[in-house]
C-alpha positions as CSV (number, residue, x, y, z in Angstrom):
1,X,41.1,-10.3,-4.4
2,X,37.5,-11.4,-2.7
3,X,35.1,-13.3,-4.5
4,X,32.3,-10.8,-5.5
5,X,28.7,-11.5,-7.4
6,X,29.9,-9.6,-10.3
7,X,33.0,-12.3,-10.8
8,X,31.6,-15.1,-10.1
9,X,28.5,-13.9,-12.6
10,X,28.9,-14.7,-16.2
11,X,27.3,-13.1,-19.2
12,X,26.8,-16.0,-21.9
13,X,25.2,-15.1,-25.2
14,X,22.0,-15.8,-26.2
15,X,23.0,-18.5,-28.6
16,X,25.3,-20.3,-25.9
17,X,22.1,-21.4,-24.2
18,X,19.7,-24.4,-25.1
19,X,16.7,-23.1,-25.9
20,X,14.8,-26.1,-23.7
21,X,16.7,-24.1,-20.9
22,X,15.2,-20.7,-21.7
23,X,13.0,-19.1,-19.6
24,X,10.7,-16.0,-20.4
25,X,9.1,-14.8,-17.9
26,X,5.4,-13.8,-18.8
27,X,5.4,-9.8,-18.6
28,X,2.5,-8.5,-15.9
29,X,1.0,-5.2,-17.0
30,X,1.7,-2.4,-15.5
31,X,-0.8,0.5,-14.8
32,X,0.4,3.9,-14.8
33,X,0.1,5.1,-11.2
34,X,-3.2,7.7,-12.2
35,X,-5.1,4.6,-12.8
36,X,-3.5,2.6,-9.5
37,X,-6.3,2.2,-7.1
38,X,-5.5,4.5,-3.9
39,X,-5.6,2.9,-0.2
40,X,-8.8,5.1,0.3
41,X,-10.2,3.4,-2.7
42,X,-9.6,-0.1,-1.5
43,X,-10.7,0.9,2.5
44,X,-14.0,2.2,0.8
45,X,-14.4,-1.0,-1.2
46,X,-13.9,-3.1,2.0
47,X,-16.2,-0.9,3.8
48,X,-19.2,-1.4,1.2
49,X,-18.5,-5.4,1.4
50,X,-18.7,-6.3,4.4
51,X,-20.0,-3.4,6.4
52,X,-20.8,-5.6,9.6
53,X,-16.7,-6.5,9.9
54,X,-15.3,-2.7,9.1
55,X,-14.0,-1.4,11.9
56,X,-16.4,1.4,13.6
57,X,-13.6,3.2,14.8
58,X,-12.1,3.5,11.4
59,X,-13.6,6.7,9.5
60,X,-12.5,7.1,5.7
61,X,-13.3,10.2,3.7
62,X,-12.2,11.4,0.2
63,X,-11.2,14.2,-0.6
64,X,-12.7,16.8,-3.1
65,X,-12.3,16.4,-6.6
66,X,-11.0,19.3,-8.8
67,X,-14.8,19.8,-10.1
68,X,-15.6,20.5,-6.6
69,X,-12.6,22.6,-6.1
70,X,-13.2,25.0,-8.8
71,X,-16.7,25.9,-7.1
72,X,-15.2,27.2,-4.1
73,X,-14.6,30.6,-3.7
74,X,-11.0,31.9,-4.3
75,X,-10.0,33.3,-0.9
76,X,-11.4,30.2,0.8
77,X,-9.5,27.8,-1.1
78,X,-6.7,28.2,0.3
79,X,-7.7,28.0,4.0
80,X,-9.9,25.0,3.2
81,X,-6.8,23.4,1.4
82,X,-4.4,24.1,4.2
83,X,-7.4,22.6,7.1
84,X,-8.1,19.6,4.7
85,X,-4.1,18.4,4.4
86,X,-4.1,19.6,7.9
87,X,-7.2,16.3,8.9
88,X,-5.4,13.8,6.5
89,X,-1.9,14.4,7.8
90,X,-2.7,13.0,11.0
């Protein structure tokens, strides 16, 4: 039999160890992923800070919002849609 992590691992109950020994590690909050700052986000917040050191060869544009989407005509949505996922694919 080889030595693997899961033998040479023991469990020991919670009353086996010293409580001097105990560690807890501090929990970090976790935002749910609609509140997660995108990567265009953070490029257009490093753009308005230092606009001198952005790279000029680097162009960043968001996309529409669903406000703006619902003002567009039906039958051009879905050509606009296809030519916009078309831009930020590349």
């Amino acid at each position: 039999m080889r030595p693997t992590a899961s033998l040479l691992v023991r469990i020991l109950s919670k009353a086996r160890v010293p409580k001097a020994v105990r560690v807890n590690p501090a929990a970090q909050p976790v935002l749910p992923r609609s509140k997660q700052p995108t990567l265009i986000d953070e490029l257009l917040a490093r753009q308005k800070a230092s606009p001198d050191t952005f790279p000029p060869n680097l162009r960043v544009e968001q996309l529409p919002t669903k406000a703006q989407w619902d003002k567009v005509q039906g039958s051009i949505k879905k050509r606009l849609k296809h030519v916009l996922e078309e831009r930020t694919s590349r």
